[in-house]
Each structure stands twice: as C-alpha cells, then as structure tokens.
N, C-alpha and C positions, 0 to 999 in steps of 0.2 A: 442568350442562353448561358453563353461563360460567366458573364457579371451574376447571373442568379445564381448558379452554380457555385461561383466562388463565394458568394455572402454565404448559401447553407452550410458549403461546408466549413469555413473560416469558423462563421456562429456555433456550429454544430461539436466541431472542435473543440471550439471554448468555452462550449459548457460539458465536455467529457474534460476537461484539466481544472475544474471546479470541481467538477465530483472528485477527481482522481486526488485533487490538494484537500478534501475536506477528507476522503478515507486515509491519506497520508497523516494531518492533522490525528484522527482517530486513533490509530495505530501508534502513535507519537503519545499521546495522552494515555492512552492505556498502559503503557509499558512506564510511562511515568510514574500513576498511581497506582504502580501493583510496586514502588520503591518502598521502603519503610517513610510512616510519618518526620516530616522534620517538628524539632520542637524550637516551636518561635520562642520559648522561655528559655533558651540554652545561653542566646546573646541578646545584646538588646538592637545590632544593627543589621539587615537583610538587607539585598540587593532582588531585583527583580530575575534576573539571570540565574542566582539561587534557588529561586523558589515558583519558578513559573512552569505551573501546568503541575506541581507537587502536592501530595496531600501535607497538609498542614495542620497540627494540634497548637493549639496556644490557651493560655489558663490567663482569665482576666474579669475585669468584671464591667459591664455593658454599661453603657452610654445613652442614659433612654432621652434627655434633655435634648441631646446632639442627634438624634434621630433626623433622618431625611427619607423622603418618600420620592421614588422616582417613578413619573407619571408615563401613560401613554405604552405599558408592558404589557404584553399579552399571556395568558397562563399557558406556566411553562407545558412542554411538551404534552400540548394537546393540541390532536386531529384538528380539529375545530379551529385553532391558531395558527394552522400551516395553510391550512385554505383559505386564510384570511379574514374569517368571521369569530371567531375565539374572543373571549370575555377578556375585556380590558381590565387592566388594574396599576398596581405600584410594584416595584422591588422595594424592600424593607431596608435601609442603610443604615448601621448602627457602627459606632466606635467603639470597641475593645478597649480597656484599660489593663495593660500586662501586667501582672503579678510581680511586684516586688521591681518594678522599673520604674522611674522616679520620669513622670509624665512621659511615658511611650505610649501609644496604641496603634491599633492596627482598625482599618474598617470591614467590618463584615456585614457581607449581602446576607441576608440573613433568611431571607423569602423572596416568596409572592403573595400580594394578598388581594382579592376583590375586589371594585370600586362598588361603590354604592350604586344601582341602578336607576333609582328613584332620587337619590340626591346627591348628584354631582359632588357637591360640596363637606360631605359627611365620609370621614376617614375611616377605614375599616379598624373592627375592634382586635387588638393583638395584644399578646403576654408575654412581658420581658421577665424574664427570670431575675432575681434580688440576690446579692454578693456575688459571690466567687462560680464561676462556671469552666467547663472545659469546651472548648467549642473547636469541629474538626470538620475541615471543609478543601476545597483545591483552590491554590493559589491560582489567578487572572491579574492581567496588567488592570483591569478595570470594568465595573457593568459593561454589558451591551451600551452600547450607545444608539440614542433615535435624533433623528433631528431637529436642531433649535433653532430659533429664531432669537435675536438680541441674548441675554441674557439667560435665556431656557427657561423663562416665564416662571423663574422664581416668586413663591408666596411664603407668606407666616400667615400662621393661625395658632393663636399662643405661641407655644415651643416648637409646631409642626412647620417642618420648610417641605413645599413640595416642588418640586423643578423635574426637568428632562434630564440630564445627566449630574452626571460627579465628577468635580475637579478637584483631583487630590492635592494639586499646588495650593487653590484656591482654598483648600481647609485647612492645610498646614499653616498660611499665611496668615487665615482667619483668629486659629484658636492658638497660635503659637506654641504645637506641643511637638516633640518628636515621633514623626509618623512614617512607621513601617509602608513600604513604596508600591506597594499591591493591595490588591483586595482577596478577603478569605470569600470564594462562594461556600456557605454550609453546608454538608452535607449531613444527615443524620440529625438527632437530636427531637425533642419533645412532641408529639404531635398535635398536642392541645393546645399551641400556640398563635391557632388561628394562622399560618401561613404554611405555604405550597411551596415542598422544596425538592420536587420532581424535575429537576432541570435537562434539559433536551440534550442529548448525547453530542459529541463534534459531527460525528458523521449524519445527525437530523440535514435533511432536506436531498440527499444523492437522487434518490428515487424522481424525485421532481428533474433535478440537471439532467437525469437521462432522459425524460420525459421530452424536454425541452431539446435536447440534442438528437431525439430523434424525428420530432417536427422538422427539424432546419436540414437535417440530412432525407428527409423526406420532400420537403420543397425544392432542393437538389436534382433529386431523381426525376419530379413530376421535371421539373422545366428539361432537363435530358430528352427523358423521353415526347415530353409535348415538340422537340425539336428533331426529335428521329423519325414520330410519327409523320408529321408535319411535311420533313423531306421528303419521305417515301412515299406520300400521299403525292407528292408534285413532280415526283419524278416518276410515278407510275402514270399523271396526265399528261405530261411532255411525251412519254413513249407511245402512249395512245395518239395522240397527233400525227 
C-alpha cells in the first residue's frame, strides 16, 4: 500500500509542477510580449538572451530557394492534435534577408501547412511574398522539435529540403552567411498564404497534466483505502472468533 501510495503521489505531483512550470512559462511570455517590438534592423548582431520569448519586427526579404519543410508537425492548436489524431503536416522555414546588412538573415517559421493526404510525396501549395516585407513574430531558441533518426531523414526535391528538425549550426555552416541565433515564429501577416499561423499558447496542455495528476492521485486513495478496507474486514473476523 505505501509503494503504491508513494508512486500516485510522487506521479501525481509531477504532473501538478508541469502544469504549474507551463502557467509559469505562460505568464513569463505574456508579460514579454505585451514589451514594445524590438527592431532586428536597429544592429546587425542579437544574442538569444536579448531576444527570447520577445516580439520581434525585422524588414527583409525571404529566401524561397533556402526554404525547408519540417515534416511530422501536427496543426497548430487544434482540438483534434492534443488528442493525438490532428492532421499531420510541415512547419514552413524560410531565411529573412535583413535589409541593408550585407549577408545577415534570420530564419523564419513562417507557418503550418497540410500534407497531401492522397500523396505523400506532393508539397503543399504556398505564397512567398516578392521584395521587401516586414515580418513580426516572437522570438524562440528554435522549432518544436520531434524525433530523428540518423540524420532526420533529410530529402531534396528540386530546391525543397524536407527533414524533422532545424540546425541552425548546421545552416550557418552550410550557407556561410551571418545568422541571427534564434528563430522568428510569425505572427500575423497575409492570410492567402496558404499557411496556419494559429500557434498553440505556452500554457496548451495544463488541463491534460491535471487530468493526469488526478488519475495518480486517485490510484493513491483507491490502494489506502483498498487497505483500510481490507484491515477492517479482518479484524472484524478475528473479533468474531
């Protein structure tokens, strides 16, 4: 009874300091982006500690060659994707080129877009805006990340790379340009661009961790009481004797 007792509540705990760090999280990001925008065109070098969890405007103009599709993403904040059957697709990764910085950019998640259901292999249709754009989003150390195998099952299809994640080392390295050390998620911006940029709040999923903490703290009680019961059952037939 102790040993089940301690696992509910140990478990049960641990998932009330997961809810409690994601509304912490929450609270932390919202009082970030209620700051004034920073403007990535003010310098040409940012640190992530500047800029993380901050709304960010930056003026440049997009990178549709260097596009990256990141596979295996679920659309954002929908019902349907927390319960785990949600319509699979990409995150859209594109490089900013900053205005008037002599080879700077910055990467921007730029969406979500659909996967083809009928053919795997066929890239959802999207619209990159042509010159100069202003694009405003909150600064993240990097996508979500899902998990790879070897090299994250990198592909080309003409110009389209599609893989599981984004190594920003790895494209610094690649393209040898000077690359601002976070990623812009977008917010806002055109709607006829074929991508979902309804991205799921810090605090998505608490409701679940309670859920979960109260199963464990519920398995807790059952085995207490299956043990009180239990006793008094046997010590009501010993006194009978």
């Amino acid at each position: 009874m102790l040993v089940v007792m301690s696992i509910g509540i140990a478990a049960g705990l641990w998932q009330m300091s997961r809810a409690a760090g994601k509304l912490n999280k929450a609270a932390t990001l919202e009082s970030q982006i209620a700051l004034p925008p920073l403007d990535l065109n003010a310098k040409p070098q940012w640190t992530l500690a500047e800029a993380d969890s901050r709304r960010i405007a930056a003026k440049g103009i997009f990178l549709p060659n260097e596009l990256i599709w990141l596979d295996n993403r679920p659309k954002p904040n929908s019902e349907a994707s927390k319960a785990g059957s949600g319509q699979s697709g990409f995150y859209v990764l594109m490089p900013l080129q900053i205005t008037e910085m002599d080879n700077v950019v910055v990467w921007v998640q730029r969406g979500w877009a659909p996967r083809n259901r009928e053919d795997r292999l066929a890239l959802p249709p999207i619209t990159t805006p042509v010159g100069e754009v202003m694009v405003e989003g909150i600064a993240v150390a990097q996508p979500d990340r899902v998990f790879e195998l070897g090299d994250g099952g990198e592909g080309a299809s003409g110009i389209a790379r599609v893989q599981q994640n984004l190594d920003l080392n790895k494209e610094q390295a690649r393209h040898q340009w000077q690359q601002i050390p976070f990623v812009i998620k977008q917010i806002g911006g055109p709607e006829n661009e074929g991508l979902n940029r309804n991205w799921a709040l810090a605090a998505s999923g608490v409701d679940r961790h309670y859920a979960y903490a109260f199963q464990w703290f519920a398995l807790a009680l059952s085995a207490f009481l299956f043990w009180l019961i239990h006793g008094l059952l046997r010590i009501r037939q010993t006194t009978k004797r």
